[in-house]
Chimera marker file (.cmm) of the C-alpha trace (Angstrom):
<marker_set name="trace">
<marker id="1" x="6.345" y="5.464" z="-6.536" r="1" g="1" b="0" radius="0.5"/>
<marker id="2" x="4.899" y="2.385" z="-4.429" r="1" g="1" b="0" radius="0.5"/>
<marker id="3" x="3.491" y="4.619" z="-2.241" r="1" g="1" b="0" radius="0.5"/>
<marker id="4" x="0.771" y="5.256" z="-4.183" r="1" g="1" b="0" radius="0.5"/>
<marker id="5" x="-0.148" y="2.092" z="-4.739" r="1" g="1" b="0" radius="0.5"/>
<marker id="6" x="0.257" y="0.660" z="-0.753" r="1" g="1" b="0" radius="0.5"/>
<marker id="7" x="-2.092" y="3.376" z="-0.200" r="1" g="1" b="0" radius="0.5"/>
<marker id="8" x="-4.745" y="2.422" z="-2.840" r="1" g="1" b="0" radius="0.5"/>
<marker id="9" x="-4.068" y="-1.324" z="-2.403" r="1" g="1" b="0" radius="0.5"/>
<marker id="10" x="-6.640" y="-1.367" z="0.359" r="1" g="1" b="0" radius="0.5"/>
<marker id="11" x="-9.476" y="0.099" z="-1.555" r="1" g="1" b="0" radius="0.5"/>
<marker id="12" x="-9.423" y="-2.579" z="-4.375" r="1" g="1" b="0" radius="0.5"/>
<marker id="13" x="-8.802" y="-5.853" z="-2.293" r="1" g="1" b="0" radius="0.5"/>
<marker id="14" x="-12.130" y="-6.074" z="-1.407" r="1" g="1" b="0" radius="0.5"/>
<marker id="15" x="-13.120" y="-5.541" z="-5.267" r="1" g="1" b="0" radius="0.5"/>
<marker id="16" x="-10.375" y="-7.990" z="-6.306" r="1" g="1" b="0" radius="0.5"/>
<marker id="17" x="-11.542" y="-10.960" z="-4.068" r="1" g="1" b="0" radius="0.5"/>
<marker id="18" x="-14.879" y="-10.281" z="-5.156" r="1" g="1" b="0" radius="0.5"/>
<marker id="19" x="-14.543" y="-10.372" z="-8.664" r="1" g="1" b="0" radius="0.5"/>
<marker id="20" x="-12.259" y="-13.670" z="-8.413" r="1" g="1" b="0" radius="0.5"/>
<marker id="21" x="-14.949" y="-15.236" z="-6.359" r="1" g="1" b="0" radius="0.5"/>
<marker id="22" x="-17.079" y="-14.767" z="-8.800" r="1" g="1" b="0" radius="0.5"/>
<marker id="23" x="-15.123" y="-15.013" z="-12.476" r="1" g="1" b="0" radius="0.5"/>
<marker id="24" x="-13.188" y="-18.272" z="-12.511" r="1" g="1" b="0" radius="0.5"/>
<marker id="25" x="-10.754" y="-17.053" z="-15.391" r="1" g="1" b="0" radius="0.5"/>
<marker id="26" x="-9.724" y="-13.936" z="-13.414" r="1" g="1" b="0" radius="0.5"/>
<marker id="27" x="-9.083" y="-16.204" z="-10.427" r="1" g="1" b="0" radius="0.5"/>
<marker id="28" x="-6.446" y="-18.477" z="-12.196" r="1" g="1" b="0" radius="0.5"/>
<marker id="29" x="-4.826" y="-15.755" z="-14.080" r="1" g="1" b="0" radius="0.5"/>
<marker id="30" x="-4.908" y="-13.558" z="-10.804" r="1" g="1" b="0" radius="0.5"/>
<marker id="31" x="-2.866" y="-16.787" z="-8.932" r="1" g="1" b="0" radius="0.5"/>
<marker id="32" x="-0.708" y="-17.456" z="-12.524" r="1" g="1" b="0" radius="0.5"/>
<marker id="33" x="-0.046" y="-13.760" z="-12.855" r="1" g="1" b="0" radius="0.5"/>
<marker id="34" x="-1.050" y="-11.203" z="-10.567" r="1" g="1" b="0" radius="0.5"/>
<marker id="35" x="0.304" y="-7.870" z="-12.020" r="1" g="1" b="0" radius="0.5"/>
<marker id="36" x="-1.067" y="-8.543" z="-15.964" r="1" g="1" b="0" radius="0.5"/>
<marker id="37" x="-4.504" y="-9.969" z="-13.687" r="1" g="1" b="0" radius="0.5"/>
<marker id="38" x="-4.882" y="-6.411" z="-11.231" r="1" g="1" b="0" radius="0.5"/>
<marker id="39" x="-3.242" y="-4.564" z="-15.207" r="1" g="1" b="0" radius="0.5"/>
<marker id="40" x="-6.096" y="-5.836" z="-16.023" r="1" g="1" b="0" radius="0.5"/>
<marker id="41" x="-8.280" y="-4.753" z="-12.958" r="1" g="1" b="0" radius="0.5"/>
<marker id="42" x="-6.946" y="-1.201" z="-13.852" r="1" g="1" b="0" radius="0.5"/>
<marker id="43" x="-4.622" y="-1.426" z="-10.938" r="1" g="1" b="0" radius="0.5"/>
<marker id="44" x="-0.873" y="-0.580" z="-12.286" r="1" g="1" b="0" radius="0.5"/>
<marker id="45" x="1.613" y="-1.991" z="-9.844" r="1" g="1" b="0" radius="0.5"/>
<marker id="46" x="4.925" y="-0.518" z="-9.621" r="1" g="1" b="0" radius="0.5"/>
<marker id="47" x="8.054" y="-2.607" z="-10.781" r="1" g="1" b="0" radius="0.5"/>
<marker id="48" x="9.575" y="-2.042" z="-7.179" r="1" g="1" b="0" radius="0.5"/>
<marker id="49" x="6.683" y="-4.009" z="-5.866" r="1" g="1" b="0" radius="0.5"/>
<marker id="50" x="6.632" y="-7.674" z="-5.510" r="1" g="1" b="0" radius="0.5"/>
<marker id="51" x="2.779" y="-9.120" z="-5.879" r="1" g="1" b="0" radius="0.5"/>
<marker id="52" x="2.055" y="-12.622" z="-4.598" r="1" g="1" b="0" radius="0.5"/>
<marker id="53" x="-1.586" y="-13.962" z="-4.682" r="1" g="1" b="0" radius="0.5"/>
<marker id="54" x="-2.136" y="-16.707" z="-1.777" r="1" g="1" b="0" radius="0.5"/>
<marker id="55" x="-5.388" y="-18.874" z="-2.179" r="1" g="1" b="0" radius="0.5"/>
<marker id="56" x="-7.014" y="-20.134" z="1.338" r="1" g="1" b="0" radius="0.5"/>
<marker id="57" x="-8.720" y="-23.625" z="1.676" r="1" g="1" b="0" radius="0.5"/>
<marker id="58" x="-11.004" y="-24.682" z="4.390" r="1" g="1" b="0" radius="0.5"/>
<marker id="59" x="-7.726" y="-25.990" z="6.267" r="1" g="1" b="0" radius="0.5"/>
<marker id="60" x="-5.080" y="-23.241" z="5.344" r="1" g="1" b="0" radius="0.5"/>
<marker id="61" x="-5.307" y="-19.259" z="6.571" r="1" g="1" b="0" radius="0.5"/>
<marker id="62" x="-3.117" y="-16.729" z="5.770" r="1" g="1" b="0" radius="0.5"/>
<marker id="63" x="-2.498" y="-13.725" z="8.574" r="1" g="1" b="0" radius="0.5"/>
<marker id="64" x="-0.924" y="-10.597" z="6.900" r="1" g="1" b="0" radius="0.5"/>
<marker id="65" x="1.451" y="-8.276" z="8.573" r="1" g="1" b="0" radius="0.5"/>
<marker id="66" x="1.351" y="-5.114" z="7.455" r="1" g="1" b="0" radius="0.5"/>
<marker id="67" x="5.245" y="-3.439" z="6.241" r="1" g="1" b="0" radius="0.5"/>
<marker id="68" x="6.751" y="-1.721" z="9.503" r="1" g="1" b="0" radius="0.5"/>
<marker id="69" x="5.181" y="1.859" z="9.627" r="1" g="1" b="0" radius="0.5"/>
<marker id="70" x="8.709" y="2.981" z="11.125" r="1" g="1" b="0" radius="0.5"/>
<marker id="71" x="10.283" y="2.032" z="7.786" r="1" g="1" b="0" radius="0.5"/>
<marker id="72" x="11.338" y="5.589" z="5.809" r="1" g="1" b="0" radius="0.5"/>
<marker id="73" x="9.557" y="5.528" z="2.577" r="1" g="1" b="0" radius="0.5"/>
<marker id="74" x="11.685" y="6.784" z="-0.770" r="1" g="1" b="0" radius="0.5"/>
<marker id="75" x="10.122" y="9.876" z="-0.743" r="1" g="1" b="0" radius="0.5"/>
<marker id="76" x="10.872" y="10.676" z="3.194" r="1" g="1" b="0" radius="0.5"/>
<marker id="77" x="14.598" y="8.638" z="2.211" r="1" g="1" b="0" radius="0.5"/>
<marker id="78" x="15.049" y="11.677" z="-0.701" r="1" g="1" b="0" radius="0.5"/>
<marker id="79" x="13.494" y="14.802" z="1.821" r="1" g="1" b="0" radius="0.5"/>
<marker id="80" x="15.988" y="13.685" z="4.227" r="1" g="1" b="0" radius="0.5"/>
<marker id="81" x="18.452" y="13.119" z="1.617" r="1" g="1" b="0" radius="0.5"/>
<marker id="82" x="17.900" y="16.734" z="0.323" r="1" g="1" b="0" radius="0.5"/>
<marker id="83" x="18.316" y="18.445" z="3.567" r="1" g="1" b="0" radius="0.5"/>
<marker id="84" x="14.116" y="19.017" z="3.619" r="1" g="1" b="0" radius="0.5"/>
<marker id="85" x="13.327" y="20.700" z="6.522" r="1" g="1" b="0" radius="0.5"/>
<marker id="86" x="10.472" y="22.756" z="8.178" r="1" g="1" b="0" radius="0.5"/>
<marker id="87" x="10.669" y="26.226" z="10.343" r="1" g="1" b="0" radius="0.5"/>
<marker id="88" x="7.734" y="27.310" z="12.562" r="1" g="1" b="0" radius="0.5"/>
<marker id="89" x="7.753" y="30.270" z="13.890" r="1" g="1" b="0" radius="0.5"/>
<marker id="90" x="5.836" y="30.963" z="17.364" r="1" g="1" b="0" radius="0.5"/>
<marker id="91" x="4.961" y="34.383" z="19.425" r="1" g="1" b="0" radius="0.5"/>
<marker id="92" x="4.079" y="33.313" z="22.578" r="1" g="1" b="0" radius="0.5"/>
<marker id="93" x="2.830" y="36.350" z="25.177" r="1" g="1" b="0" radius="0.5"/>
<marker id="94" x="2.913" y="35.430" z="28.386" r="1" g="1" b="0" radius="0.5"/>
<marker id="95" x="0.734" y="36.736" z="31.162" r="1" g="1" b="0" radius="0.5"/>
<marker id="96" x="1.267" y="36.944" z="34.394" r="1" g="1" b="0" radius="0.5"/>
<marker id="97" x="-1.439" y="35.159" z="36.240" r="1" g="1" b="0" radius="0.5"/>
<marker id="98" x="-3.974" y="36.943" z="38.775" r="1" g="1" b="0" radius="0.5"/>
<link id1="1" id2="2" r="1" g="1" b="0" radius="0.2"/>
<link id1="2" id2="3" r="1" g="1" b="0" radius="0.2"/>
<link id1="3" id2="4" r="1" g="1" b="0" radius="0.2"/>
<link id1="4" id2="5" r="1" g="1" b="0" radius="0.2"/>
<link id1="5" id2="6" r="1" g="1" b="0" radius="0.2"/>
<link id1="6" id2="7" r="1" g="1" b="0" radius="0.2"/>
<link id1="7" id2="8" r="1" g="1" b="0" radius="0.2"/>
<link id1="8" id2="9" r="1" g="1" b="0" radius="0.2"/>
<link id1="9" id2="10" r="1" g="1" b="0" radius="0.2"/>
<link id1="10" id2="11" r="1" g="1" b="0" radius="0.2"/>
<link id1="11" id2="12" r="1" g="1" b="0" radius="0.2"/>
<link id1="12" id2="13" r="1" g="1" b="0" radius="0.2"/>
<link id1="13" id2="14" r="1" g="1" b="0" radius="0.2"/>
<link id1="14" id2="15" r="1" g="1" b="0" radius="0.2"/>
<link id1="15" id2="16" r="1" g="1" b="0" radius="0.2"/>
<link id1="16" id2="17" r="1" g="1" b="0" radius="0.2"/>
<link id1="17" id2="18" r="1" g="1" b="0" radius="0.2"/>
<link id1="18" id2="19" r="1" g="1" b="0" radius="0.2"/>
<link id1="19" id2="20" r="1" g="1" b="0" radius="0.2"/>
<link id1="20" id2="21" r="1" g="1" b="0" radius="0.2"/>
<link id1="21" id2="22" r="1" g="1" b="0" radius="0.2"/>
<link id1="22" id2="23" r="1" g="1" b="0" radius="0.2"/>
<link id1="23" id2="24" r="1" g="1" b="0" radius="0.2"/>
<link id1="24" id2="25" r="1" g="1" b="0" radius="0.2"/>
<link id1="25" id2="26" r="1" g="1" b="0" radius="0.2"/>
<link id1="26" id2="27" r="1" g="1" b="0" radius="0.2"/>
<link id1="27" id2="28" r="1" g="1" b="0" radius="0.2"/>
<link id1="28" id2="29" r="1" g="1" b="0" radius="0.2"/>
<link id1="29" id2="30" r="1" g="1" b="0" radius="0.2"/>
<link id1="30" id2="31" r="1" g="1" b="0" radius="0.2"/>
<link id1="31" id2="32" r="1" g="1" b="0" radius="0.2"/>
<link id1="32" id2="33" r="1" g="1" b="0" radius="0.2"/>
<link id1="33" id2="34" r="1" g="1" b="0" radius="0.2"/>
<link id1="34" id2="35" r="1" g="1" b="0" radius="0.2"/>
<link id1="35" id2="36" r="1" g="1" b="0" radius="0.2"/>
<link id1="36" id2="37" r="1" g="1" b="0" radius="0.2"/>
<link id1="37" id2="38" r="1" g="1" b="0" radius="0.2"/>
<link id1="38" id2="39" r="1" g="1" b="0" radius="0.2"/>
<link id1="39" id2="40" r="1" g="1" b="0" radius="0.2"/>
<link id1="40" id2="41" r="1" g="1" b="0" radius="0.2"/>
<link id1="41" id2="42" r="1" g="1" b="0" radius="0.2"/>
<link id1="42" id2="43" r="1" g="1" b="0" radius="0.2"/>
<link id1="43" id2="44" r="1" g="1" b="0" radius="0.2"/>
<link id1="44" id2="45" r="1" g="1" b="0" radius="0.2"/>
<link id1="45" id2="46" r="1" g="1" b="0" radius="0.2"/>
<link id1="46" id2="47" r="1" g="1" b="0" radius="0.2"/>
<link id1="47" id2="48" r="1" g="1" b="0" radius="0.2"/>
<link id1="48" id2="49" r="1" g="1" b="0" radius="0.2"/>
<link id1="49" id2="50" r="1" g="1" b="0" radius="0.2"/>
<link id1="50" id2="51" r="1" g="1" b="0" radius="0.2"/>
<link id1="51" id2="52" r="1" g="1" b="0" radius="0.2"/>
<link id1="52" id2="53" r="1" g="1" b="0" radius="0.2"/>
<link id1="53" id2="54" r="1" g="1" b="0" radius="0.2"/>
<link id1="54" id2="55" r="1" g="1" b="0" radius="0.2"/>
<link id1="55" id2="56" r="1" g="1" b="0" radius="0.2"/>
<link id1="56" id2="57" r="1" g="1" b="0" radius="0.2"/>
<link id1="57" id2="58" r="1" g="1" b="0" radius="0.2"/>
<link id1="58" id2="59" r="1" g="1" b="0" radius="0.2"/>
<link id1="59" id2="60" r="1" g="1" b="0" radius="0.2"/>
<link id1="60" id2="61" r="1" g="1" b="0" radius="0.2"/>
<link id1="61" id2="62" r="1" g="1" b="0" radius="0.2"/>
<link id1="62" id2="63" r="1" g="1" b="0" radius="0.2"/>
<link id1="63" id2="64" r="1" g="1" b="0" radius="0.2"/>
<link id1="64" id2="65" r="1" g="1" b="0" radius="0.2"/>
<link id1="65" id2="66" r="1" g="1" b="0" radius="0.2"/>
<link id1="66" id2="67" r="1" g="1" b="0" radius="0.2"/>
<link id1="67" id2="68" r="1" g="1" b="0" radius="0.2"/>
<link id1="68" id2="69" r="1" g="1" b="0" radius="0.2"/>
<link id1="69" id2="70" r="1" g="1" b="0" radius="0.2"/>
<link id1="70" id2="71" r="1" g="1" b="0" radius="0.2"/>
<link id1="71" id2="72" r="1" g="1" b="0" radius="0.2"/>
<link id1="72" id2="73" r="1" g="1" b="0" radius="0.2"/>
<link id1="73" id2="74" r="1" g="1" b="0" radius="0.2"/>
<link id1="74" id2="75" r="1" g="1" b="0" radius="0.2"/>
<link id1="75" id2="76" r="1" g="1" b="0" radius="0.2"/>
<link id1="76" id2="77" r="1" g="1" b="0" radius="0.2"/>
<link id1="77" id2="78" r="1" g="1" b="0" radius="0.2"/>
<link id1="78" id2="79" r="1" g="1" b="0" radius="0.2"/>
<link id1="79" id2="80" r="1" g="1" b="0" radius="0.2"/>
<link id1="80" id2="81" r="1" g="1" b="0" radius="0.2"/>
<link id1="81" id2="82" r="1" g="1" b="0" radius="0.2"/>
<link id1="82" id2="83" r="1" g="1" b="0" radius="0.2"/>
<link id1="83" id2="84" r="1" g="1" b="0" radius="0.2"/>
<link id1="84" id2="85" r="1" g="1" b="0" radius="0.2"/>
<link id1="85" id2="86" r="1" g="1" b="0" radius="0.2"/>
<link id1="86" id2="87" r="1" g="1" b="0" radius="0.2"/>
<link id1="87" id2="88" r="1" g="1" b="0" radius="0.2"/>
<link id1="88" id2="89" r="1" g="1" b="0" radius="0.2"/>
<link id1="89" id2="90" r="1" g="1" b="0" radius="0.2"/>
<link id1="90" id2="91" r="1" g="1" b="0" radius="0.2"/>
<link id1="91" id2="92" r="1" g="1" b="0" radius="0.2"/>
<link id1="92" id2="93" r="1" g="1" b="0" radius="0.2"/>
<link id1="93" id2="94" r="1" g="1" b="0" radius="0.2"/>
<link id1="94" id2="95" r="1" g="1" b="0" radius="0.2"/>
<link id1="95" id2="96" r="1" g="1" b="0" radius="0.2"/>
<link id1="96" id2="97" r="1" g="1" b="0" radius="0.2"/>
<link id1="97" id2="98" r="1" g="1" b="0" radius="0.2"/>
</marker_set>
């Protein structure tokens, strides 16, 4: 389920920050509560996913990691789980070379 929204987190940040630059209300609530603020953004964020709003000064920065890509998300957890697999099948003619 948080798939979805890791994927589709990076296409409203830049939205988000804009819109709390600009509307001081949505900044505080966004900082005070960040999943009713980006509810009401229109972004739903799943209850598995923890949301924490960080505000920068001229004297504070903030460098993000992304999550390790090597993690196995639920959905690859449950294929594996399930005994998912995939067959390929491959004719391969070979030629003798001239």
């Amino acid at each position: 389920m948080s798939e979805n929204f890791f994927a589709k987190r990076r296409e409203v940040e830049a939205q988000v920050a804009s819109k709390a630059s600009q509307d001081e209300s949505f900044r505080k609530r966004l900082l005070a509560d960040p999943r009713a603020a980006l509810g009401d953004f229109g972004v739903r964020v799943p209850e598995d996913v923890e949301i924490k709003v960080l505000e920068e000064s001229a004297r504070l920065s903030y460098l993000v990691l992304p999550r390790n890509p090597e993690e196995l998300s639920a959905e690859d957890l449950d294929a594996v789980a399930g005994g998912l697999g995939a067959s390929v099948q491959c004719t391969c003619n070979l030629v003798k070379p001239m």
